[in-house]
N, C-alpha and C positions, 0 to 999 in steps of 0.2 A: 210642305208644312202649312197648318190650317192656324186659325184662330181660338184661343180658347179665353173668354172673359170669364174672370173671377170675381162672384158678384158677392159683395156684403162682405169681407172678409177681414179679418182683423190684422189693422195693418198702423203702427204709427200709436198704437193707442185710441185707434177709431176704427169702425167703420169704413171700406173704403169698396170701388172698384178697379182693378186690375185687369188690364188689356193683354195679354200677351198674342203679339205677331210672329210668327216664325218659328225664329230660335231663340225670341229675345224680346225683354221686356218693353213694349210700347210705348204705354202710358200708365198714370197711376195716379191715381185719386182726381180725377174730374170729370167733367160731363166727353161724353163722345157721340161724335156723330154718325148718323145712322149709316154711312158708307164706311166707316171705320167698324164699326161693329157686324156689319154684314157677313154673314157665314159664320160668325164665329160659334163658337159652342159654347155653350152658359151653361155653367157650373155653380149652385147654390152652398155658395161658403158660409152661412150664415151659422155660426159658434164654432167658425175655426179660427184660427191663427195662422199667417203666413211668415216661415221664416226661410234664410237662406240652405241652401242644402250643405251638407258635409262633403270636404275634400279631403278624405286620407291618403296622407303624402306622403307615407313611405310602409308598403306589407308586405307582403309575401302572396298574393294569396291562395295558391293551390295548396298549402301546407295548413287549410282546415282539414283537411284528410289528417293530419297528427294530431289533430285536438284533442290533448289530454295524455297525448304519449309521452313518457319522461320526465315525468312532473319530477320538480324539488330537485335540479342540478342543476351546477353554475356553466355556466354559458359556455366555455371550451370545453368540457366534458359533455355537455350535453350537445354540442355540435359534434364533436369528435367522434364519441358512443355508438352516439344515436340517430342524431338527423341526417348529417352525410350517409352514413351507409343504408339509411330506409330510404332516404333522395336515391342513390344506384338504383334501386329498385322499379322507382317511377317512370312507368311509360309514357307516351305522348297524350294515349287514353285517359288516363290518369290523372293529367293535369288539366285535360280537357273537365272532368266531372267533378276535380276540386275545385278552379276556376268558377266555375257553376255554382255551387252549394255557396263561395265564394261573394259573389256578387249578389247571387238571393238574398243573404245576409246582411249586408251593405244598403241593396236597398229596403230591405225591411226596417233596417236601422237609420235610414235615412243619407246615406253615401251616393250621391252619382260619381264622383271621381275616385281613382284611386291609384297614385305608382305604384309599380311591380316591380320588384327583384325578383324575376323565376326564368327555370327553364323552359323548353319547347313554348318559345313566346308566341308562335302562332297559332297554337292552339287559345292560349286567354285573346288573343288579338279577336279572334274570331265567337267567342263567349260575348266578351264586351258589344262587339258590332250585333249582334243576335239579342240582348238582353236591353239596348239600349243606354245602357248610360258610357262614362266615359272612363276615359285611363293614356298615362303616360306609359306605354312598355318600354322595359327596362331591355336593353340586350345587355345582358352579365357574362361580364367580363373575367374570368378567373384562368392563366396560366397554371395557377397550381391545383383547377378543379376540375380541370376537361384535357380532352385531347388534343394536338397539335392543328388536326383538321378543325375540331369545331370552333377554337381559339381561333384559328384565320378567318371561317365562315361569319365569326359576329362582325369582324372590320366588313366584310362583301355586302352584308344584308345593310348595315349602317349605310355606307355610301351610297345605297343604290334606294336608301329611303322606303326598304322596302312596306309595304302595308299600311302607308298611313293613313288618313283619315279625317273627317272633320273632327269626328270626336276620338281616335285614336292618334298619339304620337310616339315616337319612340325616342330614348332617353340611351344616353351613355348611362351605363351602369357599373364600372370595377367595382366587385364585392368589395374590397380593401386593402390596407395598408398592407396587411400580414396574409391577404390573400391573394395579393401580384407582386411577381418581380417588378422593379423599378421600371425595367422596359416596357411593359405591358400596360403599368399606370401612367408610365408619360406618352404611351402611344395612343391610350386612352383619352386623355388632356386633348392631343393634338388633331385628334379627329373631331372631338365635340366642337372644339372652338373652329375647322374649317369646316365641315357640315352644316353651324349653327345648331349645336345639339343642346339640348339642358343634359350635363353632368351630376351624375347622384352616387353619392358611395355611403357607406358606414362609417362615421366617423367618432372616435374616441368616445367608444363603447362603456370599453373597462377602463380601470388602470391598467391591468397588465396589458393592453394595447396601448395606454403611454409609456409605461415607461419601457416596451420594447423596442418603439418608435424612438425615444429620447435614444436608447442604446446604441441601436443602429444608424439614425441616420444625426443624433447629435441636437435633436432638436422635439417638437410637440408636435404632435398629427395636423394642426391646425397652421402653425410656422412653415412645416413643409410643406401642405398644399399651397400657400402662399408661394413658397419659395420657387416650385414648380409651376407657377401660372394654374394654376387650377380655381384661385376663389373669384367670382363673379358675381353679374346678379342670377346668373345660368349656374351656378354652383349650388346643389341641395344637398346638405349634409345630414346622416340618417343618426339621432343619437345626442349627439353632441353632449353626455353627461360629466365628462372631466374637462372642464375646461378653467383656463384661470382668467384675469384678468384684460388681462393682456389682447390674448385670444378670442374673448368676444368683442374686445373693440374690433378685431382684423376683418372679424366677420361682418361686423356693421360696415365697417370703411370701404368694405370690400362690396357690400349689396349682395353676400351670398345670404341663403337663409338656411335654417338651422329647427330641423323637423324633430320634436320631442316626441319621445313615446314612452313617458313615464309607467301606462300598467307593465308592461314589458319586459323597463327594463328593476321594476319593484317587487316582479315576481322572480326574474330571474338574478335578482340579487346584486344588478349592477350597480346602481347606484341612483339618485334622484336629480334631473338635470336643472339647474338656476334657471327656473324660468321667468321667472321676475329682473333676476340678473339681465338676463339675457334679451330680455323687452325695454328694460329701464337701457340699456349703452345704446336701443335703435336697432337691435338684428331682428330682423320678416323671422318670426318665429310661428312655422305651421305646429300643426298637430299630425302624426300618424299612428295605428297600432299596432304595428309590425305584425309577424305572423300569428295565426291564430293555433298555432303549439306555444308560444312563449306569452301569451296574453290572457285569456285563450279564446278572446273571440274578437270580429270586427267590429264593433262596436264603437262611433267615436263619440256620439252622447256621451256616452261613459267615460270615453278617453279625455273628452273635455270637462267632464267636473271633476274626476282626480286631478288635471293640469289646473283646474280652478285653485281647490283646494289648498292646493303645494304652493302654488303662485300666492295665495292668498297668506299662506305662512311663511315665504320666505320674504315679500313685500312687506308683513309688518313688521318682522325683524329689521328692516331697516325705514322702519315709521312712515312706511309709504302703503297705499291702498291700489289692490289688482283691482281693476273695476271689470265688472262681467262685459262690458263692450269690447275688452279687449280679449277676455276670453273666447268669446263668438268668432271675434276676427280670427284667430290664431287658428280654430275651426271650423273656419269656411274661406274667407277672402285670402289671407295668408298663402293657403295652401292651395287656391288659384292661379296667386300673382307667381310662385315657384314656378309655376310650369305654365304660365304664360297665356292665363286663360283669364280673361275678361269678365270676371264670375265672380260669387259668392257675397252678395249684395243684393234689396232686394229694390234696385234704382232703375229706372226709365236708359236705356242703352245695354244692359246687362244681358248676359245668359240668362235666359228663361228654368232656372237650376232653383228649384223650390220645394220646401215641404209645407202640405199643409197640416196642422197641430188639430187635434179637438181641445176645444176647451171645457167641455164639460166633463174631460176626465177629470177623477177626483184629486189626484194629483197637482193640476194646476189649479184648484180653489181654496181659498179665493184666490183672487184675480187683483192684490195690492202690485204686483209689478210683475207682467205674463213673462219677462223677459229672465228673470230669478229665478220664475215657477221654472223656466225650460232649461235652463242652466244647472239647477241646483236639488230640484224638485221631481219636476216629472222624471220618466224614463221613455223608450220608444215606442211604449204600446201605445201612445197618445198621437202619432202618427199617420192619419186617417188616408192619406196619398200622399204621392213624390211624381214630383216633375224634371224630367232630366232636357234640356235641348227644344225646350216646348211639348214636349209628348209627355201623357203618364208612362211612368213605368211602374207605377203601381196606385192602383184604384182600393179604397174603401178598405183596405190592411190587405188587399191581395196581392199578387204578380202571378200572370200567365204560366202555367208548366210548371208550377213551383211541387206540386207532389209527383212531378217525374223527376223532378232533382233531389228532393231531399231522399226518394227511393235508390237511385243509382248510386245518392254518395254512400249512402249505408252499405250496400252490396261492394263496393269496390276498395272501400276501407278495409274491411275483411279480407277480402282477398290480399289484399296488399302485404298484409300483416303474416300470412298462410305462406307467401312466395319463399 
């Protein structure tokens, strides 16, 4: 890793210089000395804006290959219908070249992180390591979605830590409540916490996931993770829309955090999750945008000014004010600190995880507060580079290979759909 100094860059509401060494942010805003600067590569930031990059914290994401499949059905029908049986379908190829289109996406839009819920993980494991930025993989855990063999294979690959990475880690992933037996989910629990895994699952989606939850086991999706040792500060809950009272305190008490994905779950008619609520008791609340058939795309710019928005309606109903700094966090640092990465900030010891903004899009002008324009205002085409780990991974609105990817996803979507 080389040096790259960020010169003039708008940063603080000034003008500033920006050192980064390595992986990680050096210094910021002062003079440096000519051995610290040495070799580095200068970069003339002058009418940009530097912010932190985006972590989506819970997608899918080789299911850009359904983009747009199934629209307009509620969630167990349209998993039932549709997505399980076009997923049988899915080869290893397959989720290699959605992966792909996947992370283009992400970083076009400004994501170097992102967890994964998906199959054949080593094919995104090896996407991610190739494209440069980062990801927690998910090994997903479903008794009631695989076979006995591959059901044992994800405990073998777990233990033995297979693939990890500086910027790859793998994650306990049980799909869910109603998609493991009890054995599977508490065998899941018990591996994360002796490995030292971060555990991720979907959590109280719908209501018909509570109250089948309340039927069977007598209690709230959020009560029984508790009950079972599951909430942590290593506990990421994907959804968290029906939740009462009670329930986000367990989640603050607890230091698990609790990943919204309101375009999601507003398209697919679930419901809108208290995000206000849920910041105002003290729970690390990330942003994620789940897959892009239910969204329908990666996008967390976007995902953050709808969670603005809502936050900002459901705060005044109770005479309180979201302030956009906590938006940002929710969309970058938040969904860092889940999965245990030192990030999303744009401070002296940090990961080197940045976007730089133009400012002279028309979008952010004026310039009464650049941090509104980028919140509430701009969109991503205002996005001039991204920096994941110290490296670009994309320069001047470009990324490397990117018209052999969006060619292959076309071609293989087709296919997919023919089989």
């Amino acid at each position: 890793m080389g040096k790259i100094l960020l010169q003039s860059v708008f940063h603080n509401n000034k003008e500033c210089n920006i050192l980064i060494n390595g992986t990680t942010f050096y210094a910021i805003d002062r003079q440096f000395s000519p051995a610290e600067i040495d070799g580095a590569e200068v970069v003339d930031c002058k009418g940009m804006a530097i912010f932190p990059a985006f972590y989506n914290a819970h997608t899918h994401a080789a299911m850009t290959l359904m983009r747009g499949y199934a629209d307009d059905t509620p969630l167990f029908e349209w998993l039932n219908n549709y997505v399980w049986p076009l997923e049988a379908k899915l080869t290893a190829d397959d989720i290699e070249i959605g992966s792909r289109l996947a992370v283009l996406e992400m970083i076009h839009s400004g994501t170097v992180f992102f967890a994964d819920m998906y199959w054949h993980r080593e094919r995104t494991m090896k996407v991610v390591e190739e494209m440069g930025i980062r990801a927690a993989i998910g090994v997903t855990i479903s008794d009631k979605l695989t076979s006995p063999q591959d059901f044992e294979n994800n405990f073998t690959f777990l233990k033995k830590h297979t693939g990890e990475s500086e910027r790859v880690s793998l994650v306990v992933m049980p799909h869910s409540i109603y998609m493991n037996t009890d054995e599977s989910f508490k065998r899941s629990i018990a591996v994360a916490k002796a490995e030292n895994y971060i555990f991720h699952t979907h959590l109280s989606e719908t209501e018909k996931e509570v109250v089948d939850c309340q039927q069977q086991f007598h209690c709230t999706p959020v009560e029984l993770m508790e009950k079972w040792g599951a909430l942590s500060p290593n506990f990421v809950g994907a959804h968290c829309v029906h939740l009462n009272e009670s329930e986000k305190e367990i989640l603050a008490g607890t230091g698990s955090t609790a990943v919204v994905n309101p375009c999601s779950n507003l398209k697919l008619g679930s419901g809108i999750p208290d995000i206000a609520g849920l910041h105002s008791k003290g729970v690390n609340v990330a942003l994620g945008t789940d897959g892009a058939s239910s969204n329908n795309n990666l996008d967390m710019h976007e995902e953050m000014k709808i969670a603005a928005l809502l936050g900002q309606l459901q705060a005044h109903s109770i005479n309180k004010i979201f302030h956009k700094n906590d938006i940002l966090t929710m969309a970058t640092e938040a969904g860092a600190k889940a999965y245990g990465l030192h990030a999303g900030k744009i401070e002296e010891g940090y990961l080197a995880d940045c976007l730089l903004v133009e400012l002279d899009n028309a979008q952010m002008i004026p310039c009464h507060d650049y941090l509104s324009n980028w919140i509430y205002s701009a969109n991503t085409n205002a996005i001039h580079s991204v920096i994941c780990n110290g490296s670009f991974v994309m320069r001047n609105h470009h990324v490397d290979g990117e018209e052999e990817i969006l060619r292959d996803a076309k071609k293989r979507a087709k296919e997919i759909l023919e089989r």
